[in-house]
C-alpha positions as CSV (number, residue, x, y, z in Angstrom):
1,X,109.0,79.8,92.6
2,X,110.5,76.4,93.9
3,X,114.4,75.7,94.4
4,X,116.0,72.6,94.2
5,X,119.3,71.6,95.4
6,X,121.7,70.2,92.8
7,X,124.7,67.6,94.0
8,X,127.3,68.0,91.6
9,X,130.5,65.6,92.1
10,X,133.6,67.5,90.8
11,X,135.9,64.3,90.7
12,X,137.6,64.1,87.3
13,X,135.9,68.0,85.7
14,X,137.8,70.2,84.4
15,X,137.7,73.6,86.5
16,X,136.4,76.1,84.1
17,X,133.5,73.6,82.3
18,X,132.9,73.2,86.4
19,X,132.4,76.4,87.0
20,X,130.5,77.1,83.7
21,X,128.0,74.8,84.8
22,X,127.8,75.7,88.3
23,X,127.3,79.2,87.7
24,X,124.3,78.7,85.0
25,X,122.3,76.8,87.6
26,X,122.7,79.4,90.6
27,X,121.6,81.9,87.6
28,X,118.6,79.5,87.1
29,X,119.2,79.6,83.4
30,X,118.4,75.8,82.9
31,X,115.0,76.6,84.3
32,X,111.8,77.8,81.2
33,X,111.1,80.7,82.9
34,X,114.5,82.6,83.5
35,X,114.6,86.4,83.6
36,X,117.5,88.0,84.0
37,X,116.4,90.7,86.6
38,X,115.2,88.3,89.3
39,X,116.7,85.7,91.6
40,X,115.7,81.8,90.0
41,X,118.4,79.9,90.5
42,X,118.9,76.7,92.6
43,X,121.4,75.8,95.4
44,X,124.4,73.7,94.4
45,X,126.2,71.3,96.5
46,X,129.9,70.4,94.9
47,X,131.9,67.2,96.4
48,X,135.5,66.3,95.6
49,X,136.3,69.7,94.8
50,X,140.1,68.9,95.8
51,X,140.2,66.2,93.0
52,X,139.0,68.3,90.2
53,X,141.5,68.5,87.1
54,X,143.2,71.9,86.4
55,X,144.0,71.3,82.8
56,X,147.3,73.1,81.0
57,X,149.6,74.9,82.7
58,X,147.2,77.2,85.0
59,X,148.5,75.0,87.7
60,X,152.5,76.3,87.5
61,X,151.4,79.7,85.9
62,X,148.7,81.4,87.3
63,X,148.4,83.6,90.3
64,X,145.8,85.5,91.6
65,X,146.3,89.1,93.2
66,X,144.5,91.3,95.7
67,X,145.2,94.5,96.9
68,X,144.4,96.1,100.3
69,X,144.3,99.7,99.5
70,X,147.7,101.0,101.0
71,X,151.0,101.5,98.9
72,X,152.9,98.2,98.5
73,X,150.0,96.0,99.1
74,X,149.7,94.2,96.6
75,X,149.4,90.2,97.3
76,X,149.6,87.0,95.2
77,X,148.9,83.9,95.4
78,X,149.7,81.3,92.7
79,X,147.0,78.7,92.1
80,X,149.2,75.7,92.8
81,X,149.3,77.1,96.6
82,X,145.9,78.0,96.9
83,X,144.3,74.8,95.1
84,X,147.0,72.5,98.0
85,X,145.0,74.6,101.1
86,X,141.6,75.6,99.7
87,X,140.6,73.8,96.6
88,X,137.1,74.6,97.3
89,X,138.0,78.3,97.2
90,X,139.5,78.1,93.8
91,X,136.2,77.1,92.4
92,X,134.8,79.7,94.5
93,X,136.4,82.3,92.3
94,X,135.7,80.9,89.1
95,X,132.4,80.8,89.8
96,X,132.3,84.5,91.4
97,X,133.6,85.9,87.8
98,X,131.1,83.9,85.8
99,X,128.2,85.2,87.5
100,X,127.0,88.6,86.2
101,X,128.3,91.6,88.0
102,X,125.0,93.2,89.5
103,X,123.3,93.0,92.9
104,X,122.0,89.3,92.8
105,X,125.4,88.1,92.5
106,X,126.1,88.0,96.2
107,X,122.5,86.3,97.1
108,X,123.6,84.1,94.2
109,X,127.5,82.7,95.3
110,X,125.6,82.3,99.0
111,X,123.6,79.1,97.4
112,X,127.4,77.6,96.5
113,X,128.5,75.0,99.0
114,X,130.9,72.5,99.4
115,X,130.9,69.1,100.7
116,X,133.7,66.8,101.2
């Protein structure tokens, strides 16, 4: 089974067609021979992730929330912060939910990288 490396330049993409496309090549699902149980897809290199479009109004109104575990630890984060100090990680998490949720999704968001 060979790999290739896509280079995908974000500049001017919407963020969820992005990470639609992103996450159907790490899944290998543009290859003929894609099985659903096994590990075929190809690493993907994304540049200009910081000048991507965030289209509507995600960027005022959403927020993203985590949770540590103890009582009153629930955090936010609203996108408009997060995209200003990590854009890359933004896509990182668009990506992460769009991938199916089994034991080749880690091996699979570990082929993501970014590239400025």
């Amino acid at each position: 089974m060979k790999t290739n490396t896509h280079l995908i330049n974000a500049q001017g993409k919407s963020l969820g067609r992005l990470a639609a496309e992103v996450a159907a090549l790490l899944q290998g699902k543009n290859k003929i021979n894609f099985v659903r149980h096994q590990d075929m897809g190809d690493s993907v290199i994304v540049e200009n992730v910081d000048k991507m479009k965030i289209t509507g109004k995600k960027i005022e109104e959403k927020i993203y929330y985590r949770h540590s575990g103890y009582f009153g630890g629930l955090k936010e984060m609203p996108l408009k912060k997060l995209f200003k100090e990590q854009p890359a990680q933004v896509l990182k998490m668009a990506v992460w939910g769009m991938l199916p949720k089994n034991r080749l999704r880690d091996k699979m968001i570990k082929r993501l990288e970014f590239k400025k």
